[in-house]
N, C-alpha and C positions, 0 to 999 in steps of 0.2 A: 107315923101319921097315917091316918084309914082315908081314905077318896072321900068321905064324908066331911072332913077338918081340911082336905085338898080341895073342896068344893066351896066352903064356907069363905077358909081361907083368902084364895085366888079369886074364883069365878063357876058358877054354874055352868059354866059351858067350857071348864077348865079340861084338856085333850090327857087321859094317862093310858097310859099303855103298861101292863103288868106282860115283865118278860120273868120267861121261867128259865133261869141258866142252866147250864151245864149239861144240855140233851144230850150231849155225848156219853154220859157215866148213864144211861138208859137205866140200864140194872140196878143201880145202887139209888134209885129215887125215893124221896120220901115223901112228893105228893102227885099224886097221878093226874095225868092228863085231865079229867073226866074232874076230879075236885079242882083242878086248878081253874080249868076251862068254866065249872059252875059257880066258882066265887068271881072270877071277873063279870062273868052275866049277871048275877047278881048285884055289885055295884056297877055296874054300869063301865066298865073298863076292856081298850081293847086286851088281849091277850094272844102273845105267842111262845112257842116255846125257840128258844137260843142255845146255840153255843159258841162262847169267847175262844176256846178253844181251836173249833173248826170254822169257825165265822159265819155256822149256818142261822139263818134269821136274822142277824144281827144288823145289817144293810136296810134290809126289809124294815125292821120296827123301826126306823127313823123315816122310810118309804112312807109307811103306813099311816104313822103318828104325824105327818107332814099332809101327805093326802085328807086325811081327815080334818085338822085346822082350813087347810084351803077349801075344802067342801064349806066349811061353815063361816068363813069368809065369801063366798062365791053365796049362799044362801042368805045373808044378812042374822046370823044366829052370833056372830062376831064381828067388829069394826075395830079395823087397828088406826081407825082416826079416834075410835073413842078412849080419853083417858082411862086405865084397871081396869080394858079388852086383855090385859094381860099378855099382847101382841104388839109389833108395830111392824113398819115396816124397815127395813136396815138402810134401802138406800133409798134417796130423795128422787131418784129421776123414776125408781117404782111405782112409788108413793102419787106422784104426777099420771103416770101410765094407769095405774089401777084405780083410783080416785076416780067414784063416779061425780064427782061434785065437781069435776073441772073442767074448765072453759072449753069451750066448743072451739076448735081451731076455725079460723077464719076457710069460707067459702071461695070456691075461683072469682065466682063475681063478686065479691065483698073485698077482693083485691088490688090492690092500687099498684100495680107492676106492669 
């Protein structure tokens, strides 16, 4: 599937992240940095290189690919209130917390204590 059929598919503001395995076997690559790096610019996809191997980057792209949803959650480019946002939120007392649309906690003086 190309980021094009992931876009149509999912959502226009659908988050993919292209990881490039196996930085560790450096030598034996069959596509370089520089093409890898210029096809994800290209469609629009972040891009890092990994190894499952050594674990390096591999924390990170889940970092990354998280930071960026939350950006466009915090921007309004995503709404995990909106039904195929393709997000939501996992737990209810979140959902309460982050929720701009919810009720204004009552006041000291609006208080009856």
């Amino acid at each position: 599937m190309t980021s094009p059929d992931a876009r149509m598919l999912a959502s226009q503001s659908i988050v993919i992240i292209l990881c490039g395995n196996k930085k560790d076997l450096d030598p034996d690559r069959e596509v370089t940095f520089l093409e890898a790096s210029r096809f994800a610019q290209e469609n629009e996809l972040m891009f890092l290189e990994t190894s499952a191997l050594t674990g390096e980057n591999v924390e990170e792209a889940f970092v990354q690919c998280a930071r960026k949803i939350l950006n466009k959650i915090e921007s309004g480019e995503l709404d995990p209130e909106r039904m195929g946002s393709g997000i939501q939120y996992g737990d209810a007392a979140l959902r309460q917390l982050r929720s701009p649309r919810r009720a204004q906690a009552p006041s000291a003086q609006e208080c009856g204590c």
